[in-house]
Biotite code that builds the C-alpha atoms (Angstrom):
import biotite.structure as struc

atoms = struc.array([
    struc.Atom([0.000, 0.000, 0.000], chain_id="A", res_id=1, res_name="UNK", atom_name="CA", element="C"),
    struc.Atom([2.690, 2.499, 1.300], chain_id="A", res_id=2, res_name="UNK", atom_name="CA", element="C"),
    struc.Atom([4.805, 1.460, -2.197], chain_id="A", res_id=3, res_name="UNK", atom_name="CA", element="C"),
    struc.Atom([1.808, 2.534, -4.548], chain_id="A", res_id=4, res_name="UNK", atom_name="CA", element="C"),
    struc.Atom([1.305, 5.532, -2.482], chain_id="A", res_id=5, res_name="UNK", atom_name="CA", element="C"),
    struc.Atom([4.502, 6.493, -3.573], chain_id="A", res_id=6, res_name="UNK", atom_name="CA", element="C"),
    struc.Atom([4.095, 5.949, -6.935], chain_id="A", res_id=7, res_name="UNK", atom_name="CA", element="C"),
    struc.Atom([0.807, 8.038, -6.882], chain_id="A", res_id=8, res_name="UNK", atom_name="CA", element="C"),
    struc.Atom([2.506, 10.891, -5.818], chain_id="A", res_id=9, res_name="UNK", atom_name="CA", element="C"),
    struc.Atom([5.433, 10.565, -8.088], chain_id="A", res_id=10, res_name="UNK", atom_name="CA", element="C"),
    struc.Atom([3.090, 10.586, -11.047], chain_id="A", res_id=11, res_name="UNK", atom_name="CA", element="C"),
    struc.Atom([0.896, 13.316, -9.823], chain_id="A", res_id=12, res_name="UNK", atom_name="CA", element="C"),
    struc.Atom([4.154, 15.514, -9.315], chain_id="A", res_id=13, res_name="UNK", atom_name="CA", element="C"),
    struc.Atom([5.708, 14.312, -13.080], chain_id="A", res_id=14, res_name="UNK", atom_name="CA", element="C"),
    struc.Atom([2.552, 15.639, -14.143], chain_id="A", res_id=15, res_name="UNK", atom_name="CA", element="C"),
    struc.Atom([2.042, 18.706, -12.541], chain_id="A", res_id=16, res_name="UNK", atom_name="CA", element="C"),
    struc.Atom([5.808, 19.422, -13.434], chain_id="A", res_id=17, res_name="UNK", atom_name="CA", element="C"),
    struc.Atom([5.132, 19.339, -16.933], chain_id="A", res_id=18, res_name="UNK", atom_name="CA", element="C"),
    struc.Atom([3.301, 22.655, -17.108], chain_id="A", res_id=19, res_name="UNK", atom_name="CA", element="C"),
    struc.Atom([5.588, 25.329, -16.478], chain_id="A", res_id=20, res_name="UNK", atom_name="CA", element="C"),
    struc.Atom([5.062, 29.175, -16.261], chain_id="A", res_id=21, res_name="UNK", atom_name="CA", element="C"),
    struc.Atom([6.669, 31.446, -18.800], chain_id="A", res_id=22, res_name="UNK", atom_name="CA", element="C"),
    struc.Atom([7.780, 34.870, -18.366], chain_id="A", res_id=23, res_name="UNK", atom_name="CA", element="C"),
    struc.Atom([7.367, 36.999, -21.887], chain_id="A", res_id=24, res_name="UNK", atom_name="CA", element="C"),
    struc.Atom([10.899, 37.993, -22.850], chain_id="A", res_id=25, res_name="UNK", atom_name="CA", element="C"),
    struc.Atom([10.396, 41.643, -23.254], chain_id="A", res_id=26, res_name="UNK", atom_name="CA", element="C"),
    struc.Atom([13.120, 42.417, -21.736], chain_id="A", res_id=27, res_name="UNK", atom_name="CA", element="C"),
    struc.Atom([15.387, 40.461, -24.350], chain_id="A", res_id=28, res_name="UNK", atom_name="CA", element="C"),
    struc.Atom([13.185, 41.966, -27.040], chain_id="A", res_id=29, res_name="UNK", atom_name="CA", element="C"),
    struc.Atom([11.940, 38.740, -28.514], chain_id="A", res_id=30, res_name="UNK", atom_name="CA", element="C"),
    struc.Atom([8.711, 39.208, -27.866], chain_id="A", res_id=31, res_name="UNK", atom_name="CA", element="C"),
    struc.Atom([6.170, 41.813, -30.287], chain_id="A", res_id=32, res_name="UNK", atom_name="CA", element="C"),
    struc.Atom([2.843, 43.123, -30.218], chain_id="A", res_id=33, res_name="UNK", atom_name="CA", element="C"),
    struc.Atom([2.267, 44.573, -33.642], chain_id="A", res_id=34, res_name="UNK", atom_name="CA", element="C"),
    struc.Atom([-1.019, 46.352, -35.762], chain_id="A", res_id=35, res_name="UNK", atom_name="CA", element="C"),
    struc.Atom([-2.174, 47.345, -38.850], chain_id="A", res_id=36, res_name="UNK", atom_name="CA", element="C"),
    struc.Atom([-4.844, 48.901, -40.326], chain_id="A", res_id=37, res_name="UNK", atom_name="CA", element="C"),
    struc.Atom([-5.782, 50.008, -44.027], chain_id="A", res_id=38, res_name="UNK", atom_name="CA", element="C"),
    struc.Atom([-4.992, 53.661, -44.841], chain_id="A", res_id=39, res_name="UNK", atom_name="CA", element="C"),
    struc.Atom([-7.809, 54.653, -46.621], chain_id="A", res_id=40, res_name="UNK", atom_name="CA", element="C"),
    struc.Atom([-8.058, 51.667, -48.371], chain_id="A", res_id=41, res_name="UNK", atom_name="CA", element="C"),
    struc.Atom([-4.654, 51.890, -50.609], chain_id="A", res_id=42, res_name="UNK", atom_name="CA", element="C"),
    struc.Atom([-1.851, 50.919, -48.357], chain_id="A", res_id=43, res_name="UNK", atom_name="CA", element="C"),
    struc.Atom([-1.099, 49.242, -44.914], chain_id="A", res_id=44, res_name="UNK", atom_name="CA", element="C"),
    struc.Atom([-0.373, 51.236, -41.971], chain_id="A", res_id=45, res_name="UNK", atom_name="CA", element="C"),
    struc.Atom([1.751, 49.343, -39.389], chain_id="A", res_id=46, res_name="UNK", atom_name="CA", element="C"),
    struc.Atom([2.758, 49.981, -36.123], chain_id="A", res_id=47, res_name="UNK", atom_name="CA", element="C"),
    struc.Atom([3.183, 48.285, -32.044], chain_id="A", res_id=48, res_name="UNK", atom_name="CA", element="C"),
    struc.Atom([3.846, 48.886, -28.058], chain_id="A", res_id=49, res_name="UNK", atom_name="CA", element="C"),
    struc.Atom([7.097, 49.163, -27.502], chain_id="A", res_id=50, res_name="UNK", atom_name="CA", element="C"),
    struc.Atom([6.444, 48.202, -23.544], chain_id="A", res_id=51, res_name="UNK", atom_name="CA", element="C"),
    struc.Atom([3.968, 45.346, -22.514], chain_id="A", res_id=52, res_name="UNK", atom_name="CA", element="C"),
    struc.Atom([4.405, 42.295, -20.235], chain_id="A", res_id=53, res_name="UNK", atom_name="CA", element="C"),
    struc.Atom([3.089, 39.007, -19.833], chain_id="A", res_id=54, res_name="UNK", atom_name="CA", element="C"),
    struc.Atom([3.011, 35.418, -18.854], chain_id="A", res_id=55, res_name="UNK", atom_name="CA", element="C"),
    struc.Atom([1.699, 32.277, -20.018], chain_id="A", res_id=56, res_name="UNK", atom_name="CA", element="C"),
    struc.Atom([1.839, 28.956, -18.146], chain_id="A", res_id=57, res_name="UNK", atom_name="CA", element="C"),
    struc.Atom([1.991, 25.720, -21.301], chain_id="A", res_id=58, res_name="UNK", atom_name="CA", element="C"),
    struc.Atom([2.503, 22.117, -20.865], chain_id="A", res_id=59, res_name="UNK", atom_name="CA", element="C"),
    struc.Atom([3.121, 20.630, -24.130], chain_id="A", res_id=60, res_name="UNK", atom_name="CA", element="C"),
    struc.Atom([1.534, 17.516, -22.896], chain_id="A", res_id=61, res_name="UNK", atom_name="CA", element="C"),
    struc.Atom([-1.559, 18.748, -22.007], chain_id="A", res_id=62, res_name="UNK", atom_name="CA", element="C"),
    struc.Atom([-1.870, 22.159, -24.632], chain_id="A", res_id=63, res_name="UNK", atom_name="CA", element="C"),
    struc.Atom([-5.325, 22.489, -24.007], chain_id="A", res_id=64, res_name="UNK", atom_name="CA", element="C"),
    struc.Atom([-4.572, 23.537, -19.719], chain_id="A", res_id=65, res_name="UNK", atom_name="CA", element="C"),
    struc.Atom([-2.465, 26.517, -21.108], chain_id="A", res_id=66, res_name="UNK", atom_name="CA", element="C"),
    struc.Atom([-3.097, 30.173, -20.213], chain_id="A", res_id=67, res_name="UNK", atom_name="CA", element="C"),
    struc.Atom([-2.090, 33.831, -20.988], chain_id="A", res_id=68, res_name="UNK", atom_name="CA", element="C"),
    struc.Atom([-1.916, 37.404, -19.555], chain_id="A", res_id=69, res_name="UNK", atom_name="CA", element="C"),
    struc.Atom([-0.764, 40.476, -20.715], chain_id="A", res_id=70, res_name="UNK", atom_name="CA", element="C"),
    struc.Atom([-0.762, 43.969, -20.076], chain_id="A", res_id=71, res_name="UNK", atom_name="CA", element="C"),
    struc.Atom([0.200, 46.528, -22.380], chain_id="A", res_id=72, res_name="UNK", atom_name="CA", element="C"),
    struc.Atom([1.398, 49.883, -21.947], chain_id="A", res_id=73, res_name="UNK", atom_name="CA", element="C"),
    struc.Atom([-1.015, 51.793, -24.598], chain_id="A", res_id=74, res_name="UNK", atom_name="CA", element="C"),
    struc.Atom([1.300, 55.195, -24.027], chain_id="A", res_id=75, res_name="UNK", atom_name="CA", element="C"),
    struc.Atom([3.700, 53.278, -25.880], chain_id="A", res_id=76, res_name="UNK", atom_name="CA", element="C"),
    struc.Atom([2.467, 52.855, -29.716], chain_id="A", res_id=77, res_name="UNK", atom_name="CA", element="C"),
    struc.Atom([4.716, 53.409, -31.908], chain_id="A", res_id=78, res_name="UNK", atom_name="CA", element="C"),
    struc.Atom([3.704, 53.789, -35.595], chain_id="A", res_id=79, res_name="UNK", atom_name="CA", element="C"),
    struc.Atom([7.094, 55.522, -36.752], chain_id="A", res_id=80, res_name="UNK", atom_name="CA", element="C"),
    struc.Atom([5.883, 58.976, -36.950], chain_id="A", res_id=81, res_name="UNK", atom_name="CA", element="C"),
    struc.Atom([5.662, 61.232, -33.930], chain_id="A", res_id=82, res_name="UNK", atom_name="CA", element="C"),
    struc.Atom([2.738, 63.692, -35.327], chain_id="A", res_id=83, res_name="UNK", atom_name="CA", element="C"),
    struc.Atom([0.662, 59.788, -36.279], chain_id="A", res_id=84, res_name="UNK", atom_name="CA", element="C"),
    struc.Atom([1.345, 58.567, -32.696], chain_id="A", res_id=85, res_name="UNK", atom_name="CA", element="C"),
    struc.Atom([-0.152, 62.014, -31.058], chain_id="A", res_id=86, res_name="UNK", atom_name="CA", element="C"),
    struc.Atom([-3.098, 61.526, -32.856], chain_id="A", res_id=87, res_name="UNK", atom_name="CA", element="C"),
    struc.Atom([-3.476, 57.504, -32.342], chain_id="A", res_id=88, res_name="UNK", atom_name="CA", element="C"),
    struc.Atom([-2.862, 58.002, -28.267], chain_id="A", res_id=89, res_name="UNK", atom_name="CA", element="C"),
    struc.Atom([-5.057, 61.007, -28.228], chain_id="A", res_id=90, res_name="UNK", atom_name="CA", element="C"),
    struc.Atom([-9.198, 61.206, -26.896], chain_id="A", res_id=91, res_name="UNK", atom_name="CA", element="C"),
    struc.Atom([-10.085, 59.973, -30.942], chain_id="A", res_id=92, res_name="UNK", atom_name="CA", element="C"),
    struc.Atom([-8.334, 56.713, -31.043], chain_id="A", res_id=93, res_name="UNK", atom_name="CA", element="C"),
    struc.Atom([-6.584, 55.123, -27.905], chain_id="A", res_id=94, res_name="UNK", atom_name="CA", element="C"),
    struc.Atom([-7.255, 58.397, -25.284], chain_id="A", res_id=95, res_name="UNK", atom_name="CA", element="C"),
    struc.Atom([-4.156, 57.077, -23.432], chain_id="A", res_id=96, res_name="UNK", atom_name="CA", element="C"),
    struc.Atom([-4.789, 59.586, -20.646], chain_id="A", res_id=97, res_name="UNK", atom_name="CA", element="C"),
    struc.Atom([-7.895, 57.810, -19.679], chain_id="A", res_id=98, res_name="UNK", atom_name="CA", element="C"),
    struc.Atom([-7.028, 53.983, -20.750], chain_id="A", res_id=99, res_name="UNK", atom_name="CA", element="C"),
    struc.Atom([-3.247, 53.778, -20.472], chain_id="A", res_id=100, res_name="UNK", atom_name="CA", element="C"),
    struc.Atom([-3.289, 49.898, -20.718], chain_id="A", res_id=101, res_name="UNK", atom_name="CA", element="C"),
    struc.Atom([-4.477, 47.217, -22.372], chain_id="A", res_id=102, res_name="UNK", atom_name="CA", element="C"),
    struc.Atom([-5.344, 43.918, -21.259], chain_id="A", res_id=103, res_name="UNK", atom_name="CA", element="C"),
    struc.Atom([-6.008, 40.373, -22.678], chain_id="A", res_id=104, res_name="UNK", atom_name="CA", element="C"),
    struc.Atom([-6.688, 37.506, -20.016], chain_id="A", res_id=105, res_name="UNK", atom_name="CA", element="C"),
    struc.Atom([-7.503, 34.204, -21.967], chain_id="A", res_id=106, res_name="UNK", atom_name="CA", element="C"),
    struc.Atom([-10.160, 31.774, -21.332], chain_id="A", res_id=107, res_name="UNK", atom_name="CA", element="C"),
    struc.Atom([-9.523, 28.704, -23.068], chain_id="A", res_id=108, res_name="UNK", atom_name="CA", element="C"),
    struc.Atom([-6.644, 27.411, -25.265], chain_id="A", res_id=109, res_name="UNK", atom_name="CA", element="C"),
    struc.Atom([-8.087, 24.962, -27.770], chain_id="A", res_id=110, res_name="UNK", atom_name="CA", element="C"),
    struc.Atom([-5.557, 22.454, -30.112], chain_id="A", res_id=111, res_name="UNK", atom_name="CA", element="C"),
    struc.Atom([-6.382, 22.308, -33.436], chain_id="A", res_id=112, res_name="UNK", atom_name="CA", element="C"),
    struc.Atom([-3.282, 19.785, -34.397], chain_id="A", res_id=113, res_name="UNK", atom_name="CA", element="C"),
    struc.Atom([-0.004, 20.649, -35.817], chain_id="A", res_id=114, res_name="UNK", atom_name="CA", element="C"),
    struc.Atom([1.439, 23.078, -32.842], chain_id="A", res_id=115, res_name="UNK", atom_name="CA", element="C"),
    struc.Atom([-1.879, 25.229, -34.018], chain_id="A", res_id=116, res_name="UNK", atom_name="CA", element="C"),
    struc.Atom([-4.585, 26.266, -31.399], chain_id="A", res_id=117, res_name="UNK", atom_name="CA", element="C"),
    struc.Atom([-7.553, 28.950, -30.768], chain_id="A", res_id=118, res_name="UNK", atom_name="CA", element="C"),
    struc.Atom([-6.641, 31.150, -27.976], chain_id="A", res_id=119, res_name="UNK", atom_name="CA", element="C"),
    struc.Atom([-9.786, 32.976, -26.415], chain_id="A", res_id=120, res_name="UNK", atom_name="CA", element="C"),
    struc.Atom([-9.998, 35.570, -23.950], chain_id="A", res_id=121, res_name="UNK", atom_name="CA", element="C"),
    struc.Atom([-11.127, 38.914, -23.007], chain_id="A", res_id=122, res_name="UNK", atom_name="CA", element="C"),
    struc.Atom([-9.308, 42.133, -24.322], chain_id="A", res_id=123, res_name="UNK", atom_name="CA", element="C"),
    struc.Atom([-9.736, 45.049, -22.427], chain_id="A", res_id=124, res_name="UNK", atom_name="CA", element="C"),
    struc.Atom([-8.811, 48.151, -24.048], chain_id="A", res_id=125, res_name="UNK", atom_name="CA", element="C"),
    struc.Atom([-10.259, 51.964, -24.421], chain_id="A", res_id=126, res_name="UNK", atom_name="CA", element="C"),
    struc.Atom([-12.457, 50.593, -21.289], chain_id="A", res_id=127, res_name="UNK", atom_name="CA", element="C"),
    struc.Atom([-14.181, 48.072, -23.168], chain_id="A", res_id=128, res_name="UNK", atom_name="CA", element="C"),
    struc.Atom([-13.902, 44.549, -22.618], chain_id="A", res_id=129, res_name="UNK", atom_name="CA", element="C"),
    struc.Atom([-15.116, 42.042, -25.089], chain_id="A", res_id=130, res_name="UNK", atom_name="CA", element="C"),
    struc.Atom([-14.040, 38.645, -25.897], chain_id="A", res_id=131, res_name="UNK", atom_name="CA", element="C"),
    struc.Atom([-11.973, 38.041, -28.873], chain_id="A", res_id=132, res_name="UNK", atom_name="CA", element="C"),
    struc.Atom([-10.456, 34.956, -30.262], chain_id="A", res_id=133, res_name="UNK", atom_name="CA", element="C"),
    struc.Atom([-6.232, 34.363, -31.722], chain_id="A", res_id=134, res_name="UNK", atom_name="CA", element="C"),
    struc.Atom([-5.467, 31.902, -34.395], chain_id="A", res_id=135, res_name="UNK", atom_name="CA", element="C"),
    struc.Atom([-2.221, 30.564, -32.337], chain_id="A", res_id=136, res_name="UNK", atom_name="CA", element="C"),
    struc.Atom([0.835, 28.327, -33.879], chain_id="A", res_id=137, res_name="UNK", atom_name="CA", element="C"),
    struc.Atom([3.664, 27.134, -32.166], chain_id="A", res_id=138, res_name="UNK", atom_name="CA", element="C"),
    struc.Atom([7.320, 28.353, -33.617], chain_id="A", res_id=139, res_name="UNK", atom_name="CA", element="C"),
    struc.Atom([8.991, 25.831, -31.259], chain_id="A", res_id=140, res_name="UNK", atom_name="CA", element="C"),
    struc.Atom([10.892, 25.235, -27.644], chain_id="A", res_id=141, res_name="UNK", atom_name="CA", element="C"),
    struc.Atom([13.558, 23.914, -26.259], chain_id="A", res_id=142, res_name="UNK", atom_name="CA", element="C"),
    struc.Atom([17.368, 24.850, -24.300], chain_id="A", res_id=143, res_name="UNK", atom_name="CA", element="C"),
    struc.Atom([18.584, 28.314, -24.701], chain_id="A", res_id=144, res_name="UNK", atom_name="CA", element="C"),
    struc.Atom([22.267, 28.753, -24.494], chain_id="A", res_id=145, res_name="UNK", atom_name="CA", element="C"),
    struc.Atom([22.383, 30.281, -20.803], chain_id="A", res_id=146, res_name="UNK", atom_name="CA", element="C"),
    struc.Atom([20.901, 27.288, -19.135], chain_id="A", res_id=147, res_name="UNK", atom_name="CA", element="C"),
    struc.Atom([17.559, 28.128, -19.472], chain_id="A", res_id=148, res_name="UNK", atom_name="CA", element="C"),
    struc.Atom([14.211, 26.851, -21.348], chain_id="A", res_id=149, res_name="UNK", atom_name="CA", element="C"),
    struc.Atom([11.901, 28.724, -23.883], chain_id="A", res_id=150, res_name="UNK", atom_name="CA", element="C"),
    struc.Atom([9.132, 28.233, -25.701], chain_id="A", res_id=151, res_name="UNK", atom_name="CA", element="C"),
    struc.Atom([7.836, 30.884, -28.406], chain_id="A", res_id=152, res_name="UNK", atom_name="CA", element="C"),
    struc.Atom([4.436, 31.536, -30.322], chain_id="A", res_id=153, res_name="UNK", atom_name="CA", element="C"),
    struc.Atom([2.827, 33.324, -32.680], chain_id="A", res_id=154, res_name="UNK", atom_name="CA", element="C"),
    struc.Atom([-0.750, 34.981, -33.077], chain_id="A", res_id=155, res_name="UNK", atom_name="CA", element="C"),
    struc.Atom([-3.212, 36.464, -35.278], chain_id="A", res_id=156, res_name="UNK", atom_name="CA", element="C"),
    struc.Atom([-6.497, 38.044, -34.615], chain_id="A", res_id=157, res_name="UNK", atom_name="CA", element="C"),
    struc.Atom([-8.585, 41.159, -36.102], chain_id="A", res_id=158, res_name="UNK", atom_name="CA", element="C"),
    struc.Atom([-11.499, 43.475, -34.398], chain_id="A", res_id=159, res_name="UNK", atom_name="CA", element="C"),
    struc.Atom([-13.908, 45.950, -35.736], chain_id="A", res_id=160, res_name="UNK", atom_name="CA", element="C"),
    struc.Atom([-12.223, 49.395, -33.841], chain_id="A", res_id=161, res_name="UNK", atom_name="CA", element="C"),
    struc.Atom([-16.112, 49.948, -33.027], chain_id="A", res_id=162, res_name="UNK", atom_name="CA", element="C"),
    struc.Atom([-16.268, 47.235, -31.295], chain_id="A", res_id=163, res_name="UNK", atom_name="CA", element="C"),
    struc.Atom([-14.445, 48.958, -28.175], chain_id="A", res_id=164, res_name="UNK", atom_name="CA", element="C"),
    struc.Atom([-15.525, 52.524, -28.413], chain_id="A", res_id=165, res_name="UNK", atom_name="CA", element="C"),
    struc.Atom([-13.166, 53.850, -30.905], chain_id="A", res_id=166, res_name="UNK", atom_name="CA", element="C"),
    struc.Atom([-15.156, 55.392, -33.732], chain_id="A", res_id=167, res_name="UNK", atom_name="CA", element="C"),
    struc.Atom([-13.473, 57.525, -35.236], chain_id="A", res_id=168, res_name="UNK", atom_name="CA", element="C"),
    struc.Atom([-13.737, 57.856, -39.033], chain_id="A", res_id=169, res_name="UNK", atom_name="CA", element="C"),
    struc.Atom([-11.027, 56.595, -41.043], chain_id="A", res_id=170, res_name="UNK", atom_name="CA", element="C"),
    struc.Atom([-13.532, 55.299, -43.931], chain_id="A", res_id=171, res_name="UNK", atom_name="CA", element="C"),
    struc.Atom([-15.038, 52.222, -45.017], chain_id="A", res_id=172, res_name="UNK", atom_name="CA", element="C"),
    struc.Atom([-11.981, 50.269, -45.911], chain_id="A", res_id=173, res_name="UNK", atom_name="CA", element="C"),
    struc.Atom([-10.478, 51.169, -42.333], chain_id="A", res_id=174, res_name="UNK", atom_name="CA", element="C"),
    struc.Atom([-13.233, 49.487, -40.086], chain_id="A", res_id=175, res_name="UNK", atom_name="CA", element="C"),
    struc.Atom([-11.143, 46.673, -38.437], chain_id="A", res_id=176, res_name="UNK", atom_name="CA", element="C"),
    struc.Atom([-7.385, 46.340, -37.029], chain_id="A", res_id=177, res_name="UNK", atom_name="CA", element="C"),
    struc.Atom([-5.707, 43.341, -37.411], chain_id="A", res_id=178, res_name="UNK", atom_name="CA", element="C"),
    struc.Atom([-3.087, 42.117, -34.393], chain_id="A", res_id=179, res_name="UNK", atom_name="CA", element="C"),
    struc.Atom([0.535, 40.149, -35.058], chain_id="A", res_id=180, res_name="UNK", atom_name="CA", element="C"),
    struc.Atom([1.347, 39.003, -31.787], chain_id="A", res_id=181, res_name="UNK", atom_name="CA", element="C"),
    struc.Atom([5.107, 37.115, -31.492], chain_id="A", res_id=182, res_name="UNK", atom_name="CA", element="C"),
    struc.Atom([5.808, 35.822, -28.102], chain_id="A", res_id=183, res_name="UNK", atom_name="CA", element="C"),
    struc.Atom([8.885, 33.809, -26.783], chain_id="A", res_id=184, res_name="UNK", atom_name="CA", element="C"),
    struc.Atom([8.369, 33.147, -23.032], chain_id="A", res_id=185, res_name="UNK", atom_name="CA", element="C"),
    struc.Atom([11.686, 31.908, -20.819], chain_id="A", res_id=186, res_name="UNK", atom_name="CA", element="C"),
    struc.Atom([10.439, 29.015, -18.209], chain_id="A", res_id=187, res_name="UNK", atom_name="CA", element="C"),
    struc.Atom([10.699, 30.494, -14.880], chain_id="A", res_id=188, res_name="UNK", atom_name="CA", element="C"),
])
């Protein structure tokens, strides 16, 4: 009895060691949270937050336990041109001075096969929270050469600006932002 009380703990500790937390390597800059949006209909306009943190907690065996939060620093967009960015932080688009941060807490993480996966959760940002839904694929994992262990991602997902309060007119074409999100996370 004593003997397969040992080996029930043992295998409830292998498994619960499998998942592992990840800290979002910001810091390293390996991690991105990117945007664009039509201009008018005729080109792209790109752009990101330089500042935003994170964490997501994955275990490979078990994808579908996996979870994610981030915060972003909205004061920090950066779309490569100062008198753009004034505008975009300002009361018609991101009104930074009221909603200086953005938020995304997930609520499930669902394997589609091949290292894809839909990740839902709730994005809070200009106030508004609504849920919203990433088309997730797995770059890879493994050693890093100072002794530690990552694992990186990469997202996709799009929203109607309307959709959280942000109604300014920028045209037809120029409805609906779409989201790159990179993210290599370093096991804590």
């Amino acid at each position: 009895m004593k003997r397969l009380a040992v080996l029930l703990f043992a295998t409830l500790v292998g498994a619960s060691a499998q998942a592992a937390e990840y800290q979002i390597d910001t810091k390293g800059a390996h991690a991105f949270v990117q945007f664009r949006i039509k201009h008018l209909g005729y080109s792209w306009l790109y752009g990101r937050f330089d500042k935003f943190d994170g964490s997501f907690v994955y275990d490979e065996a078990k994808p579908q336990d996996s979870s994610v939060q981030v915060t972003v620093d909205t004061t920090s967009l950066n779309s490569n041109h100062a008198e753009r960015d004034k505008h975009l932080r300002g009361e018609d688009f991101l009104n930074v001075g009221k909603f200086p941060t953005a938020t995304f807490k997930s609520t499930s993480f669902e394997p589609n096969g091949d290292g894809k996966a839909l990740l839902k959760g709730d994005l809070t940002l200009h106030g508004v929270t609504k849920p919203i839904t990433i088309d997730v694929s797995e770059i890879g994992g493994g050693k890093d050469p100072w002794g530690g262990y990552r694992q990186g991602f990469t997202g996709t997902t799009e929203f109607k600006l309307k959709d959280f309060g942000i109604d300014y007119d920028l045209g037809p074409a120029s409805q609906t932002v779409e989201m790159i999100l990179d993210v290599e996370g370093i096991r804590q």
